[in-house]
MARSE-552843 format. One record per residue: x, y, z of N, C-alpha, C in turn; residue in one letter. Coordinates in steps of 0.1 Angstrom, whole numbers, plus 2048, in hexadecimal, padded with zeros to 3 digits. Layout:
N
XYZXYZXYZA
...
This chain:
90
3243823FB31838A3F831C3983FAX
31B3A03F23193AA3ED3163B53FFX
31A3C14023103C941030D3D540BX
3053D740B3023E640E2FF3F2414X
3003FD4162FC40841B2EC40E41CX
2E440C4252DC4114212D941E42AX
2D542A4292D34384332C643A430X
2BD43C4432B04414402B2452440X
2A24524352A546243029E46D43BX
29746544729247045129A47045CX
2A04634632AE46746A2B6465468X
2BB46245C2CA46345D2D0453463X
2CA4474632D244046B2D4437460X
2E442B45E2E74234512E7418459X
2E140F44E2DF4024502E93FB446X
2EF3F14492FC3E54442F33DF43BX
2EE3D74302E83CB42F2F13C4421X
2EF3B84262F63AF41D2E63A7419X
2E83A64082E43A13FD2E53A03EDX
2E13973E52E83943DB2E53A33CEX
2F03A53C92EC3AC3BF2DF3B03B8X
2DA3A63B42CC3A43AB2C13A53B9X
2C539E3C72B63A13CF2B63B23D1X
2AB3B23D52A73BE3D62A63BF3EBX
2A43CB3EF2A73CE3FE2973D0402X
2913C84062813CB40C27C3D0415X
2873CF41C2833DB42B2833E5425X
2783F242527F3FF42127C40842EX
27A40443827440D445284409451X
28441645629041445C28C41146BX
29540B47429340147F29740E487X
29741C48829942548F28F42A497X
28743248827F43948A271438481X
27442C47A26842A47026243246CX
26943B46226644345B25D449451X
25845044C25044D43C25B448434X
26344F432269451425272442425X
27744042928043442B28B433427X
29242842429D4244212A342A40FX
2B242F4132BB42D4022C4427403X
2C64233FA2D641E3F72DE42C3F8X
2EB4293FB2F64333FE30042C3F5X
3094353EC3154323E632042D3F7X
3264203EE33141B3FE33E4163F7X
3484183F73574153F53584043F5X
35D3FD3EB35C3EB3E936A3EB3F6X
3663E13F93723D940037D3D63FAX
3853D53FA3943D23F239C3C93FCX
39D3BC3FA3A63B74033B63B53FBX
3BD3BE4013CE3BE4013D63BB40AX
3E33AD4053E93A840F3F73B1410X
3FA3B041D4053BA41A4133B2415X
41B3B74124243B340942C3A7417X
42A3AC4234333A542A42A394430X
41F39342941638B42E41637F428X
41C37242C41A36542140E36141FX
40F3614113FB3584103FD349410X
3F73424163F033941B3E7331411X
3EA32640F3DD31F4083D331B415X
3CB31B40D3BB3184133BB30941EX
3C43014153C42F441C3D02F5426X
3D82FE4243E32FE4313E0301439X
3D230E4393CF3164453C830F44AX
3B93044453B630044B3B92F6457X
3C12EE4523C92E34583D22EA464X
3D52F945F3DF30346D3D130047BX
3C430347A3B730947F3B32F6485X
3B02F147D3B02E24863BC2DE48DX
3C62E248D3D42DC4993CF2E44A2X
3CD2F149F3CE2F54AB3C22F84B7X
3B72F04AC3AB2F04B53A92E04B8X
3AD2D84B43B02C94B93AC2C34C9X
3B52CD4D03B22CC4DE3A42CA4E0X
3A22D84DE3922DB4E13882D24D9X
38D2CF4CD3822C74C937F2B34CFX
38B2AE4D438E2A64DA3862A34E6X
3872AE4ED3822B14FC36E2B44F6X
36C2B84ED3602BA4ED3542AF4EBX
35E2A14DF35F2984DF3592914E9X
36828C4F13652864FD35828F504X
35329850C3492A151233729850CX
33829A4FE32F2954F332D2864FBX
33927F4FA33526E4F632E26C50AX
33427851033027152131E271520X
31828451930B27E51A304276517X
2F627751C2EE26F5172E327450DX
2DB2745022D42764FA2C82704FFX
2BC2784FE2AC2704FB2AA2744F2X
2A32684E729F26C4DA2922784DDX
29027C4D42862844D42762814CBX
């Protein structure tokens, strides 16, 4: 999802917000100073993700499978912790 910039126009403070293209931003009052005027959008530089030339890329299913070995342990042990309690339905 898409973030944006948004700057209130009586103090000066920017808000981050992530949402889709087409929605529109409905807060327009800033969480500072709650201002009249409220909230703009601000021009903000896109993210560019670049790998550096010395970096191997990775498929998706290699990495994942790297992230479960090496959490295995811990998920083992959390496992066992789970099966000792006891549950009341609710």
């Amino acid at each position: 999802m898409p973030r944006y910039k948004y700057q209130c126009s009586d103090c000066g403070h920017v808000v981050l917000v992530f949402h889709g293209i087409n929605d529109k931003f409905s807060t327009k009052r800033c969480i500072m100073c709650e201002g009249p005027h409220g909230l703009q959008k601000i021009l903000t530089r896109p993210v560019i993700v670049n790998n550096s030339p010395g970096e191997e890329e990775q498929e998706v299913g290699e990495l994942t499978k790297e992230y479960i070995e090496s959490n295995r342990d811990i998920l083992d042990q959390q496992k066992k912790e789970a099966k000792k309690e006891t549950y009341e339905p609710s």
